[in-house]
C-alpha positions as CSV (number, residue, x, y, z in Angstrom):
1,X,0.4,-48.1,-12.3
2,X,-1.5,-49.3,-15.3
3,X,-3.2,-53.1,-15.7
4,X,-0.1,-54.7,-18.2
5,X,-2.1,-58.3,-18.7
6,X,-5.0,-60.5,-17.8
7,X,-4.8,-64.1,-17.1
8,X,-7.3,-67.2,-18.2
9,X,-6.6,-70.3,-16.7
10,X,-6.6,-73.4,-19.6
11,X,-6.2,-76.9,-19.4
12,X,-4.5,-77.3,-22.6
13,X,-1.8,-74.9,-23.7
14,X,-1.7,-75.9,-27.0
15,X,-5.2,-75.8,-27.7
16,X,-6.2,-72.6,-26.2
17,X,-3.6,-71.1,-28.4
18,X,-4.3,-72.5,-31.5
19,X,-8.2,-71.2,-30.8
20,X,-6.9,-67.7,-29.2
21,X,-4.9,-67.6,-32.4
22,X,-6.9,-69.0,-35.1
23,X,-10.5,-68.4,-34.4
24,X,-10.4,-65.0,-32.4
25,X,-7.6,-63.6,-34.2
26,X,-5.2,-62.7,-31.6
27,X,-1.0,-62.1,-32.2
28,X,1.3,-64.5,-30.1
29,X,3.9,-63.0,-28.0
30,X,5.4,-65.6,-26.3
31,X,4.7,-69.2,-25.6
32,X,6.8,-71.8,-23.1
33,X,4.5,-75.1,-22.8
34,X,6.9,-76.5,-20.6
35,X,6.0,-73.6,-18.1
36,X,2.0,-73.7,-19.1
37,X,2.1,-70.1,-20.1
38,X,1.6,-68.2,-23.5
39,X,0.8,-64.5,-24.2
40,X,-0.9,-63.1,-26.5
41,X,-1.6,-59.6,-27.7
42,X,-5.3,-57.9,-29.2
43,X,-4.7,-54.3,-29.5
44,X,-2.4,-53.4,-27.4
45,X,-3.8,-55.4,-24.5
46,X,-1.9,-58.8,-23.2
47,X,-3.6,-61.7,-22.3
48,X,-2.3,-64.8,-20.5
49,X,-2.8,-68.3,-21.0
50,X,-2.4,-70.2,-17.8
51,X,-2.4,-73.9,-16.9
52,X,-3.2,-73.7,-13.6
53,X,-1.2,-76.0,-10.6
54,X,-3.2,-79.2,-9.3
55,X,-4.8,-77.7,-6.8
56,X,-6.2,-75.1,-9.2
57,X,-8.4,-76.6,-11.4
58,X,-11.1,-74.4,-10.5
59,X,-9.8,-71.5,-12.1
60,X,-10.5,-73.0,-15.3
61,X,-13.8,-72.9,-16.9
62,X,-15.2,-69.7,-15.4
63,X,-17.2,-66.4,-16.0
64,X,-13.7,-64.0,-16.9
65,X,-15.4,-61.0,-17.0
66,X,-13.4,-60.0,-20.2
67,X,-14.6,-58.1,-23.3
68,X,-14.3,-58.9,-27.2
69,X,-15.5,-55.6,-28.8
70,X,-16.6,-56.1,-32.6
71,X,-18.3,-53.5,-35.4
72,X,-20.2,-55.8,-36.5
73,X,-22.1,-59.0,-33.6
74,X,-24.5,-60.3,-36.1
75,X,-21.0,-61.4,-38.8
76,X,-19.2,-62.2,-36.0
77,X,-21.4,-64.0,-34.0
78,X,-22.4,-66.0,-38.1
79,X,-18.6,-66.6,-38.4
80,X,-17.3,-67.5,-34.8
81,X,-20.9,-69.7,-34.8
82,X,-19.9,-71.6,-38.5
83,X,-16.1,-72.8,-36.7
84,X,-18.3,-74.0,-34.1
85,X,-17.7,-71.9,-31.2
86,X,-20.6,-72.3,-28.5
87,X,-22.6,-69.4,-27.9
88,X,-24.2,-69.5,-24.3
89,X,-26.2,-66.2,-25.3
90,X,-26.9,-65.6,-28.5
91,X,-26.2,-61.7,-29.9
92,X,-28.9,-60.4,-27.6
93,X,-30.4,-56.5,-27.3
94,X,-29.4,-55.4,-23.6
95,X,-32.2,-53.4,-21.8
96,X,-29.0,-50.5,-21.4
97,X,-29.2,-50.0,-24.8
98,X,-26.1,-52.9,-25.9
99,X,-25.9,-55.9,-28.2
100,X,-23.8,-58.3,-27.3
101,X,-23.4,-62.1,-26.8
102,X,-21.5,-64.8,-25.1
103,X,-19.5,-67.3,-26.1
104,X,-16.9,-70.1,-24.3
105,X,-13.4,-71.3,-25.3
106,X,-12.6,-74.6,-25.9
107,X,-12.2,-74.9,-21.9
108,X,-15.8,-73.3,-20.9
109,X,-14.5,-70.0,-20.1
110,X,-16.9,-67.8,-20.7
111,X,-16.6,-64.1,-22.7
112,X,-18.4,-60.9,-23.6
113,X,-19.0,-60.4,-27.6
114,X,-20.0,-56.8,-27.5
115,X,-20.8,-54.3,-30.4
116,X,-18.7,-50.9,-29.9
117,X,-18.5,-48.6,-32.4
118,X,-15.1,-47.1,-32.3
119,X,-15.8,-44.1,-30.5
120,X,-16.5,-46.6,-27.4
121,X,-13.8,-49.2,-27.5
């Protein structure tokens, strides 16, 4: 058994993707807005985009918990920053010894912006 995909819940299929796509640089897999779902690929990790049912709002919007690793925070943080992409928590020395940041999608879900040098990621 192995984790295949994560899921973040979006109001606006076509929106999320352009931004997964455009701004954070990930590959499209698949995308059915009829069915509210897209995939999208970073490295050999999936992640789904997910309109959630009515009674789900809630999903959307959140704390996911999820990871962008970058070489560099302080360009990435300058570039994400210059296409307007909020930044809750600016690139920020972690008292474990990180840097890292966070920073919302168009829907307020909230990510991790983390330096890894390639040895860690």
């Amino acid at each position: 058994m192995h984790i295949a995909y994560v899921n973040v819940f979006v109001s606006d299929l076509v929106r999320a993707v352009d931004f997964y796509v455009t701004v954070l640089g990930l590959d499209i897999q698949y995308q059915s807005p009829e069915h509210g779902y897209a995939s999208l690929t970073s490295r050999g990790l999936r992640v789904g985009l997910a309109v959630p049912g009515p009674d789900q709002q809630d999903l959307v919007g959140r704390h996911t918990g999820i990871g962008f690793a970058v070489a560099d925070l302080a360009s990435e943080h300058g570039r994400l920053a210059g296409l307007a992409v909020n930044f809750p928590m600016p690139p920020t020395e972690q008292p474990w010894g990180g840097f890292m940041a966070l920073f919302t999608d168009p829907d307020g879900n909230v990510f991790y912006l983390d330096q890894i040098s390639d040895d860690r990621s």
